[in-house]
Legacy VTK file of the C-alpha trace (Angstrom):
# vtk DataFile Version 3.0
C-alpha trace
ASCII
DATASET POLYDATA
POINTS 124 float
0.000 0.000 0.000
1.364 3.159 -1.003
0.546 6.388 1.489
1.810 9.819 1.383
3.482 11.705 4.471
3.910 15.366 4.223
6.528 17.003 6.896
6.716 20.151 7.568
10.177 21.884 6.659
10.691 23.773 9.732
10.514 20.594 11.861
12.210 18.917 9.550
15.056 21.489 9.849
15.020 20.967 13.362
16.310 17.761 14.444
15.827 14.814 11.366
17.949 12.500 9.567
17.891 12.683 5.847
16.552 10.183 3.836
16.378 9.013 0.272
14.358 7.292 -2.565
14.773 3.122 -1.741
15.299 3.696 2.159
14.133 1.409 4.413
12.535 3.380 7.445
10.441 2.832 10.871
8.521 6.292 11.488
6.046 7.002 14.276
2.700 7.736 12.026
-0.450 8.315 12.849
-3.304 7.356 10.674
-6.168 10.328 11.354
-9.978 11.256 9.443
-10.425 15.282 9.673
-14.199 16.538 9.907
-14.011 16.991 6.648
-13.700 13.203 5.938
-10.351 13.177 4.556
-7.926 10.466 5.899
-4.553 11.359 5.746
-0.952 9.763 8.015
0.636 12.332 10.105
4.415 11.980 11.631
4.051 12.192 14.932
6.703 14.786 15.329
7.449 16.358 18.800
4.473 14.473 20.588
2.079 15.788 18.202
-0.053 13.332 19.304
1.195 12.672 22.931
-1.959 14.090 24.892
-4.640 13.292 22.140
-5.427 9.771 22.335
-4.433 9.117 19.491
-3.346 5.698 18.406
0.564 6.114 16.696
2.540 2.997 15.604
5.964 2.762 14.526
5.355 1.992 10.719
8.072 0.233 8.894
8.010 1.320 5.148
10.017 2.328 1.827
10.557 5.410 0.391
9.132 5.069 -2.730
8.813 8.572 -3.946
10.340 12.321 -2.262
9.118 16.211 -3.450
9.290 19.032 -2.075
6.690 21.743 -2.676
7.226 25.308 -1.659
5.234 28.132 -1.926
6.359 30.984 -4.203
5.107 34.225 -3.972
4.269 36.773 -6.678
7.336 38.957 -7.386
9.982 36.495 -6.101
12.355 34.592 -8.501
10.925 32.049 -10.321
7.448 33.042 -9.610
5.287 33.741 -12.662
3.432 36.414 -11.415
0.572 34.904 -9.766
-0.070 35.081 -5.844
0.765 32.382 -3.716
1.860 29.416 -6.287
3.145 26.113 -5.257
6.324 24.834 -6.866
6.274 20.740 -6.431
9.521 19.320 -7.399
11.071 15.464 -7.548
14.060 14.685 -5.242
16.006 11.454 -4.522
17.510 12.733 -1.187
16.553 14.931 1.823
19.071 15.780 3.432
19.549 15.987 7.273
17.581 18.605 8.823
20.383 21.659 9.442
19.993 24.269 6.878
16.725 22.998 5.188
15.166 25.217 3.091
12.158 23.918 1.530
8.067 24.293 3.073
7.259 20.629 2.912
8.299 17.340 2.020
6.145 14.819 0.551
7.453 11.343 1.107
5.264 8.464 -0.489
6.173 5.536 1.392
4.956 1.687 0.789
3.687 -0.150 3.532
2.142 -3.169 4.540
-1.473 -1.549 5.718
-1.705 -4.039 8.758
0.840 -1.919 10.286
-0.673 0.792 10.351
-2.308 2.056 12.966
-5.695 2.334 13.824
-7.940 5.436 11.984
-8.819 7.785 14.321
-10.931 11.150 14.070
-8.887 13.907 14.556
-8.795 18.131 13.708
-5.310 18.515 14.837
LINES 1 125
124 0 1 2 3 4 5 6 7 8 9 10 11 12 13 14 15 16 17 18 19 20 21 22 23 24 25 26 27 28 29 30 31 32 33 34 35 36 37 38 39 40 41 42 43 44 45 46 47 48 49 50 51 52 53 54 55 56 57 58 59 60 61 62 63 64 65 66 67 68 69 70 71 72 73 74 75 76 77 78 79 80 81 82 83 84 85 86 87 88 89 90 91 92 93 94 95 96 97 98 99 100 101 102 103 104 105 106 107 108 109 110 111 112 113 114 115 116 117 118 119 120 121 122 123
């Protein structure tokens, strides 16, 4: 099963190892439904979910797929003029978290879905 994690850069710049494309790794994740219905896997970076009740497993999975995607705003190099664009670009390697300079990693990872853990409604 393939599922999508997005991290935030700033944590990421914080205090994480890099990864790349073909990795084996074990990440805390939490699998959460918003009240909008969407279902999406958080990190559970910092004890996000530490005081929720929320269920968190440590997920082992492959990185099958890394972007980044960072916001550009109108009047800044490489935007095209329009407010707020969102650049989304391929990467084989994140490096470790000094220095990062990107608004969000997505990393697709594939998983074995019975180790995940359980759904659980959440507006964090």
């Amino acid at each position: 099963m393939l599922i999508r994690v997005e991290i935030y850069g700033g944590l990421h710049a914080c205090c994480h190892e890099g990864f790349s494309v073909g990795d084996q790794v074990r990440w805390q994740l939490a699998q959460v439904r918003n009240s909008r219905g969407a279902i999406t896997f958080e990190l559970d970076d910092h004890g996000t979910f530490e005081c929720t009740g929320v269920p968190v497993a440590a997920v082992p999975a492959l990185v099958a797929r890394i972007q980044y995607r960072d916001r550009v705003r109108a009047g800044q190099a490489g935007s095209s003029g329009l407010a707020d664009e969102v650049r989304v670009q391929d990467t084989v390697h994140v490096p470790a978290g000094t220095d990062f300079d990107h608004d969000w990693i997505i990393a697709t990872l594939q998983v074995d879905a019975r180790s995940l853990p359980p759904l659980a409604d959440w507006d964090g």
